[in-house]
Each structure stands twice: as C-alpha cells, then as structure tokens.
KOLLUMMI-5558 format. One record per residue (C-alpha): x, y, z. Coordinates in steps of 0.2 Angstrom, whole numbers, always signed. Layout:
<recs>
REC | X | Y | Z
...
</recs>
This chain:
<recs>
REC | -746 | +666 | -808
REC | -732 | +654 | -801
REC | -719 | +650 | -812
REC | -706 | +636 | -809
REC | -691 | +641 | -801
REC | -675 | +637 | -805
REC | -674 | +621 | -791
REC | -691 | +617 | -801
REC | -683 | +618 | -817
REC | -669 | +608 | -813
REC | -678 | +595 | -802
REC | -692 | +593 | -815
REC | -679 | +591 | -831
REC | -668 | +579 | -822
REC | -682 | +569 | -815
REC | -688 | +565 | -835
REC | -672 | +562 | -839
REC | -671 | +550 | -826
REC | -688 | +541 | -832
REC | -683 | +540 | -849
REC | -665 | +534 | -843
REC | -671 | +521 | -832
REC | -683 | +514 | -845
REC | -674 | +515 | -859
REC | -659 | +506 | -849
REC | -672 | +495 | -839
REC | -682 | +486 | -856
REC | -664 | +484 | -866
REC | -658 | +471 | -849
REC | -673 | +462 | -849
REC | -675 | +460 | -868
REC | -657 | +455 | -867
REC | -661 | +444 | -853
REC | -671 | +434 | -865
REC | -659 | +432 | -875
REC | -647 | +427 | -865
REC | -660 | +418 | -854
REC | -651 | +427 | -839
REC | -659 | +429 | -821
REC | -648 | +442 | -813
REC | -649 | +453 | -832
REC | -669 | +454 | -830
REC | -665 | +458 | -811
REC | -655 | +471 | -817
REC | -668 | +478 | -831
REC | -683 | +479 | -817
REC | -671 | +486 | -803
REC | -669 | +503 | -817
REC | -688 | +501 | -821
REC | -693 | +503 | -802
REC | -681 | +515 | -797
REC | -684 | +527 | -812
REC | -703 | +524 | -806
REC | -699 | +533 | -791
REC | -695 | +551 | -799
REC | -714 | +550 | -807
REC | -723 | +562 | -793
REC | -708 | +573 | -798
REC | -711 | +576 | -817
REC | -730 | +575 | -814
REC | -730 | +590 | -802
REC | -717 | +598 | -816
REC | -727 | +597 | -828
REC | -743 | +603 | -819
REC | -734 | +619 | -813
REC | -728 | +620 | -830
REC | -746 | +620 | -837
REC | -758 | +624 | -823
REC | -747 | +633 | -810
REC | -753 | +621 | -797
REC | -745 | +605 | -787
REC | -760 | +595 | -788
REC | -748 | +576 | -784
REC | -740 | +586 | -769
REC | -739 | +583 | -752
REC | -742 | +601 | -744
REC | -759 | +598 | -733
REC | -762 | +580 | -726
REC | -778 | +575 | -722
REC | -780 | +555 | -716
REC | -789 | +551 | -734
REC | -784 | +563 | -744
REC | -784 | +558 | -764
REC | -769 | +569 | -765
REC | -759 | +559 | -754
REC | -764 | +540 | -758
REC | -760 | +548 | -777
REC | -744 | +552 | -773
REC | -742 | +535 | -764
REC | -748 | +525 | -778
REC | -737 | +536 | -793
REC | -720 | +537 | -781
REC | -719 | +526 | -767
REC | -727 | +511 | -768
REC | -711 | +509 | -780
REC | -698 | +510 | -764
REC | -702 | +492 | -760
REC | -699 | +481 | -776
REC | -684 | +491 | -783
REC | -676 | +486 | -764
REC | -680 | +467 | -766
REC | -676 | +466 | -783
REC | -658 | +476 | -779
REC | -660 | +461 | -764
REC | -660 | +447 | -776
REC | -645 | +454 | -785
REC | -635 | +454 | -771
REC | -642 | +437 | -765
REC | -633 | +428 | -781
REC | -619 | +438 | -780
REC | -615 | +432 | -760
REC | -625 | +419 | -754
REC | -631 | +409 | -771
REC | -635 | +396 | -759
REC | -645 | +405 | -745
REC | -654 | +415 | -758
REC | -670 | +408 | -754
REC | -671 | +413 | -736
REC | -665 | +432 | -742
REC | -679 | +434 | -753
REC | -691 | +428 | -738
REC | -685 | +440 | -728
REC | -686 | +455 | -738
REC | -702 | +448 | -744
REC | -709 | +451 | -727
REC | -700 | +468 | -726
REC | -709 | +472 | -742
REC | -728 | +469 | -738
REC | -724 | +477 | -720
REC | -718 | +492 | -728
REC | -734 | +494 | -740
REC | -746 | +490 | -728
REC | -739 | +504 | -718
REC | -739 | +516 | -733
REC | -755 | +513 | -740
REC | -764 | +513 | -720
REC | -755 | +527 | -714
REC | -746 | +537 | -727
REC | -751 | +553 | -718
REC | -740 | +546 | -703
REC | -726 | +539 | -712
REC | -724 | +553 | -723
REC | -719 | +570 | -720
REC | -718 | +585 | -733
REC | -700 | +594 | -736
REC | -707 | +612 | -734
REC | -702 | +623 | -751
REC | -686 | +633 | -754
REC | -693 | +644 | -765
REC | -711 | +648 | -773
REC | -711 | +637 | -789
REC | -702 | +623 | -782
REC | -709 | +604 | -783
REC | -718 | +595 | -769
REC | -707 | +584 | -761
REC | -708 | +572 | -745
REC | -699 | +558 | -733
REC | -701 | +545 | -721
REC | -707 | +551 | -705
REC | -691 | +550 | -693
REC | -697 | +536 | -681
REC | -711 | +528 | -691
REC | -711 | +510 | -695
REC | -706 | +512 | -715
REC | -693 | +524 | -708
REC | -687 | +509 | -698
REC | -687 | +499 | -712
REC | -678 | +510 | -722
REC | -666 | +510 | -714
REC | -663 | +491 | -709
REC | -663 | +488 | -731
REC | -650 | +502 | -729
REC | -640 | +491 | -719
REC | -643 | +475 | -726
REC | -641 | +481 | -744
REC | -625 | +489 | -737
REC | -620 | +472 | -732
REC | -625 | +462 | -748
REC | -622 | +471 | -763
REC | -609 | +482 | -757
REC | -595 | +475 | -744
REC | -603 | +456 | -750
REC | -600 | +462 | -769
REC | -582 | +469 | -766
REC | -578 | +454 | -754
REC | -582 | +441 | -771
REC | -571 | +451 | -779
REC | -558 | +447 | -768
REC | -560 | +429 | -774
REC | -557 | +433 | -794
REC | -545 | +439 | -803
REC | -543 | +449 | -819
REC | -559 | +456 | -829
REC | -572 | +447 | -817
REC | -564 | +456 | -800
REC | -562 | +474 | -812
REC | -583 | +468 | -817
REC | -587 | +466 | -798
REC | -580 | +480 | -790
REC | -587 | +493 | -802
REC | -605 | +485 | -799
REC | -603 | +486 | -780
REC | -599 | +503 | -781
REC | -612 | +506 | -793
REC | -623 | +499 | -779
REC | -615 | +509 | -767
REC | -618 | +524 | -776
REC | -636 | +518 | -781
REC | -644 | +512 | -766
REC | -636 | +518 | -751
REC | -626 | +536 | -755
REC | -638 | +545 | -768
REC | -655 | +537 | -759
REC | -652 | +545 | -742
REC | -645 | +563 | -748
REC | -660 | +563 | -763
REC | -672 | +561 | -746
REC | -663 | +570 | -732
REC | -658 | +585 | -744
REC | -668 | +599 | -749
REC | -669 | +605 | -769
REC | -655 | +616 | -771
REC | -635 | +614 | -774
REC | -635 | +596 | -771
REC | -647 | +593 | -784
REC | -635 | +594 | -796
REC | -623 | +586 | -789
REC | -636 | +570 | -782
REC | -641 | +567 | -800
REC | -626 | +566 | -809
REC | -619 | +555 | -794
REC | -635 | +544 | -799
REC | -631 | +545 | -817
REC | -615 | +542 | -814
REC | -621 | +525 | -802
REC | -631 | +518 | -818
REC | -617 | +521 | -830
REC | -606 | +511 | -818
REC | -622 | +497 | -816
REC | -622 | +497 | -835
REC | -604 | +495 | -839
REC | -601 | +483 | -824
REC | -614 | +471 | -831
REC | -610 | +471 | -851
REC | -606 | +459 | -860
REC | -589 | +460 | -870
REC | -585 | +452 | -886
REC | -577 | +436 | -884
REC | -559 | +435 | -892
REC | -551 | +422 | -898
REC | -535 | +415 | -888
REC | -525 | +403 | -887
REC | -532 | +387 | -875
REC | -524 | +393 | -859
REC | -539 | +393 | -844
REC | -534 | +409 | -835
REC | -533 | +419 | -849
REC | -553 | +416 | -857
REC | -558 | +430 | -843
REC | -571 | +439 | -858
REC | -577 | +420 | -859
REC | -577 | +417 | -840
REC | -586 | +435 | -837
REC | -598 | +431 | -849
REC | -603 | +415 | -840
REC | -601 | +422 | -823
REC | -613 | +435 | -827
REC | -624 | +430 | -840
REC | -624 | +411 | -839
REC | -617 | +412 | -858
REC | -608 | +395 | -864
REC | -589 | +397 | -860
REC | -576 | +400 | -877
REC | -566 | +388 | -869
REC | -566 | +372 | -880
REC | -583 | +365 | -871
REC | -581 | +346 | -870
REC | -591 | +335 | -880
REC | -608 | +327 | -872
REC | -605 | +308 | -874
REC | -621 | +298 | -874
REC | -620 | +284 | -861
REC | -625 | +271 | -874
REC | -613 | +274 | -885
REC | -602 | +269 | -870
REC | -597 | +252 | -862
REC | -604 | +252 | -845
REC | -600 | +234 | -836
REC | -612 | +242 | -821
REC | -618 | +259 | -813
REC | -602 | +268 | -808
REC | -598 | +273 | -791
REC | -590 | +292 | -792
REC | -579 | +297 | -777
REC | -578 | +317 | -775
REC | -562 | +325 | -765
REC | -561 | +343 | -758
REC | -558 | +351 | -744
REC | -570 | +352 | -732
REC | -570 | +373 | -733
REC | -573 | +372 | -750
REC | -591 | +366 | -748
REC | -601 | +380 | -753
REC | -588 | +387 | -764
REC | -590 | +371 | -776
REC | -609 | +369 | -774
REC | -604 | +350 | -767
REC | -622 | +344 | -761
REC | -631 | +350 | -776
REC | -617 | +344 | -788
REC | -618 | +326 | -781
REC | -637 | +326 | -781
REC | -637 | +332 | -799
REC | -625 | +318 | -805
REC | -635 | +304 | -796
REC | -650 | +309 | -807
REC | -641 | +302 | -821
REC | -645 | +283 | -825
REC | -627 | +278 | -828
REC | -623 | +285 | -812
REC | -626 | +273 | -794
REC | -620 | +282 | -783
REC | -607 | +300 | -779
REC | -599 | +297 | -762
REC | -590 | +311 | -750
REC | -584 | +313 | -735
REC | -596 | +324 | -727
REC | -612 | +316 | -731
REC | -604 | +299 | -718
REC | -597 | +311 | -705
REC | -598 | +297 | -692
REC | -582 | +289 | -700
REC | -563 | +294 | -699
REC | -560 | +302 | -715
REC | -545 | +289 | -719
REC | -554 | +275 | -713
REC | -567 | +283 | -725
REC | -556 | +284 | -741
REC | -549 | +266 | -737
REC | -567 | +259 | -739
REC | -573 | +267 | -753
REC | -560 | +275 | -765
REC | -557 | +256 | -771
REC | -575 | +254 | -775
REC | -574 | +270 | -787
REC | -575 | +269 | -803
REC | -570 | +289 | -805
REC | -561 | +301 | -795
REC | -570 | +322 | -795
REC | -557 | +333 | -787
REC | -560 | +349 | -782
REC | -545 | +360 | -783
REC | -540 | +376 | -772
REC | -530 | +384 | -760
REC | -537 | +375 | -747
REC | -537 | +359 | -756
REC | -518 | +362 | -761
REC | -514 | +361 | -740
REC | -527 | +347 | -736
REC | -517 | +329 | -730
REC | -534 | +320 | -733
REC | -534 | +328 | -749
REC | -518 | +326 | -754
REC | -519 | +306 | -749
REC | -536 | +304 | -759
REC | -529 | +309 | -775
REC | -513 | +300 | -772
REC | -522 | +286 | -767
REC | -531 | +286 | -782
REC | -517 | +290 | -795
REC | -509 | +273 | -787
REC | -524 | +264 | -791
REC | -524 | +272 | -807
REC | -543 | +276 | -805
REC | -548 | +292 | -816
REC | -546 | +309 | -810
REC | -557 | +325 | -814
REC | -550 | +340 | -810
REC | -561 | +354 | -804
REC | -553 | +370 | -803
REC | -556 | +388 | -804
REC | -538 | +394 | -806
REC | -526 | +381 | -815
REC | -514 | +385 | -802
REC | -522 | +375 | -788
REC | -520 | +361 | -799
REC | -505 | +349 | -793
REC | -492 | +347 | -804
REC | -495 | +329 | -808
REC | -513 | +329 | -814
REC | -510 | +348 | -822
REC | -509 | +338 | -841
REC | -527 | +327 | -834
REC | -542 | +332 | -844
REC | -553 | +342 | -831
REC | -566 | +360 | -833
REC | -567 | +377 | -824
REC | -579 | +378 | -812
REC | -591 | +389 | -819
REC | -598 | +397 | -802
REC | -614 | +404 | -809
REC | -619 | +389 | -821
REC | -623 | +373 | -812
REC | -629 | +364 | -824
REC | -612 | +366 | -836
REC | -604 | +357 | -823
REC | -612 | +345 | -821
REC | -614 | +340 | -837
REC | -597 | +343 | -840
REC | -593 | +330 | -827
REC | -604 | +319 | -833
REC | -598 | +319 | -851
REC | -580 | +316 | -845
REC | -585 | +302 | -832
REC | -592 | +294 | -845
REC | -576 | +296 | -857
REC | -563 | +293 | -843
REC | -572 | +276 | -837
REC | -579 | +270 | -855
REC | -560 | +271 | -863
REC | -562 | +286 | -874
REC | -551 | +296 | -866
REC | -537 | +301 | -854
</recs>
C-alpha cells in the first residue's frame, strides 16, 4: 500500500489551499470589477483563476493516492496518445497560456496603455503557438521530475529545448520587462499612495510570475516547497493589497493631497473625490459659432497626455469645430504656427509638466494667449508644474487611466470659460 509521503502531504495540502485561494480571491476581483465596471480588476480576478487552475493535476493525484494509492493524472510512462498525459494536459497545462496573457494585459495598461493592442497580438500569437505544441506533442514538450520519495506527487516541466520551453522562456522576459521593471518605472512617475500602490504590485509580479514560476518548475518537492508557497502566497497577498481600494477621506481641496481619490481612479476607473466640475449642456450656453480649441504641450509629453485621442474625442462634440496642435501640421514652424492660429481660438488646453514648465514654445503660447486674454485650461498631474500665473485658473487633474473624465471635464469647462459662466 503506498502512503503519501511527507513531500505528498505538503505538496497536496498546499496545492488545495492554493485552489481555494485563487478562486476565492479570483471571483471577489471580478465581481468587484462589475461593480466598479473596471478592466484591469477583472484582469486581475481571472489572472488568480488561471494560475490557481494550474495546481489541479497536483490535488487530483493527492487525493487519488490518498484514496486509491495510485497516480492515475501523473506523468510517469509517456506513450505518444496516452489518456494519462493529454488528461494532465487538459487539467494543468492548457492553463500556462491564458494566465500569461492575462498577466500580459495587466502590464500592457500599466506601461504602454497606448500600444496595448499590438501587446495583446503578440502574446495572442505566443498563446495558440504554445497550445498547439502542447496538445500535438505533449510527450515531447513535457518531461516527468522523477520521485524523491515513494508517495510523492507526479510532477513534470517543459522539455529543455522544446518549442514551449522556448516560449517560456521569452514570456519570462517579456513579462520581466512589462510588469516588473515597466511597473516600477510608472512608479517613478507618481508620488505618494499611487507610487507606494505600484511598486508593491510589481513586486508582487515579480514574485508571481517570474521568481516562484521558475523554482516551482526547476525544483524538486522537498525543502523549497515550503518555502516556494509561502513566497507565492506572500505574491498574492502583495497583488491584493496593491490593488484595493481604500476608503476615500475627506480633505481639504488641495490636488496633491486627494491620493486615496486619485488611486481609486488610477486603478479602478472610480469617479475622483475631488470637487468633479459640473457637465454644462451646450444649449444652455451662448455659442455665437463652433469654437476653435488650441491645445499646448510639449512635444514629449505626447503619449503621457493621450494628446491624439484627446483632440479626437473633443471634435466629436457638436459645439466643438475644430482642436488644433502643433504636431498634427508639422510642416510649419512652430511660432509661425502659434502666430496663425492662437488668434483664431476661442480656448486655450494646456498641458502642464516638467517638460512643459522648460519649453520656449510653450512658454510663449500660453503667454501669448494670456495677452489676448483667450481662456486657459490647465491640464496638470501635479499642481506644481502649474506656472505661477495661471495657478488660481480653474483647470482638472489629468486622470491617466480614465480618458473619458477628461474629456468631459474639458468640455464642460470650454463651454464655461467661452459661454461666460465662469473664470
């Protein structure tokens, strides 16, 4: 009769605590996510989902040595159609794939919100690759990890060499790259709670992803069980707590410090605290014609402000003609540019920063249009890069993960600034 050793004990017990863990954690995000109606939280819920999924050929093969003293679900003899091994693909590793691209999209909107289409195409491609060559071939791509002991679970890995190996190992660096140097590197950006937020969630993801996933495969049951599973445990208590969402307190208006508010947004999409400014209907303003908005930034700042989707947004509106910037009539000297076309504006957007703050052009646009006492928006994501002039001027806080509050935002105070409402 062969018992479960103590490896198989601890490998098997672990395992189902990781199952009920993951699921558990994984059905709260997404539930939340409805609530919420956040993206990145149901990412989150599924990612726990799949990776639990991944411990199944482990608790089955507990509980039938358990019960029946036998690894049906393992790996031991491989035979080119064996039922035994396409099981164990179907219950274990078919479940590699989608927890990678989900962990893929959740890095994708943390860096590269803007090239997040491309990322999911490529790891797409990566995806169906790697199940075709699990599901053709598993007998090639999969090698056993012999026992420690008699009573120990069935365990295997990629084949070194083999094409999933290969892709293995390029999601290793790749997932490296987005959600943990790319995740740090956004924190480097923020300040306060959302930095604090960011950095625990990378190295969550570091832990998660990279660290455990590759000594779970390349070790054998023994010490380092222990040791990998609570580092794994530990992963997801950092993934949870990075990602919650705090209780909003009530401060004083003073932009900087509404970070609970900010995180929540950031995160979660969640309205700001912040005093949100009124939506004015355009018919209950005076509009002599279609206004003509002119949008400054520097030209670095591009991508950081979303400047192409943001002007493409507001000429949706019907009140709105036409946004004009710089970059879209590249042919023209920039001064020769603003000299044509600030006069013509009805509004001034501008986009405040560091870079901003040391740009001439900049500089003389908003100058310019202080002159021609034309209405000026700021745009800002720390109050600071605000210059000192227009710091009492009625602008928002560039809420990176929410597009659409902006633009309405703008909108709204377009239509307040230019219909008389308001200063």
């Amino acid at each position: 009769m062969l018992f479960l050793s103590i490896n198989g004990w601890i490998n098997g017990l672990s395992s189902l605590f990781i199952i009920i863990l993951g699921w558990s954690l994984g059905i709260h995000f997404i539930l939340s996510s409805r609530r919420q109606k956040s993206k990145l939280l149901r990412y989150f819920g599924f990612l726990m989902v799949f990776y639990s999924n991944t411990y199944i050929s482990y608790v089955t093969d507990f509980f039938s040595l358990l019960l029946t003293d036998k690894n049906p679900w393992g790996l031991w003899t491989y035979t080119i159609f064996s039922e035994v091994d396409l099981l164990t693909c179907l219950t274990t590793w078919m479940w590699v794939s989608p927890m990678i691209y989900v962990a893929a999209l959740i890095g994708a909107e943390f860096t590269f919100p803007q090239k997040k289409n491309y990322i999911k195409i490529m790891f797409l491609i990566t995806v169906i690759l790697y199940e075709i060559f699990l599901f053709l071939d598993y007998g090639n791509n999969l090698t056993e990890i012999p026992e420690v002991n008699p009573g120990d679970l069935a365990d295997a890995w990629f084949t070194f060499g083999s094409p999933i190996f290969i892709i293995g190992i390029i999601w290793g660096v790749l997932l490296f790259m987005f959600n943990g140097v790319g995740i740090i590197l956004r924190s480097l950006q923020a300040k306060g709670l959302i930095r604090k937020k960011l950095l625990i969630i990378a190295f969550g993801f570091i832990l998660l992803i990279l660290i455990i996933s590759v000594f779970e495969g390349l070790t054998t049951p023994g010490p380092f069980l222990i040791l990998n599973r609570s580092l794994m445990i530990f992963s997801w208590v950092l993934l949870y707590y990075g990602i919650k969402p705090q209780k909003e307190k009530r401060r004083e208006k003073k932009a900087p410090s509404k970070e609970v508010a900010k995180f929540a947004s950031y995160m979660l999409g969640k309205p700001k605290a912040i005093d949100d400014v009124e939506n004015v209907n355009a018919s209950n303003v005076e509009l002599e014609k279609k206004l003509l908005v002119f949008m400054s930034y520097a030209t670095k700042d591009v991508d950081t402000f979303k400047i192409h989707d943001i002007a493409k947004r507001l000429m949706e509106f019907s009140e709105i003609e036409n946004v004009l910037y710089w970059e879209e009539y590249m042919e023209d000297n920039i001064f020769e540019y603003m000299d044509e076309n600030l006069d013509k504006c009805d509004a001034m957007i501008l986009f405040c920063s560091e870079h901003a703050r040391d740009s001439i052009p900049v500089k003389k646009e908003w100058t310019a249009a202080e002159a021609l006492s034309k209405p000026i928006i700021p745009v800002f994501y720390n109050p600071h890069h605000i210059p000192a002039l227009l710091s009492s001027r009625l602008g928002i806080q560039f809420d990176f993960y929410d597009l659409e509050r902006n633009v309405q935002e703008l909108r709204s105070l377009i239509l307040k600034k230019v219909g008389g409402l308001t200063e």
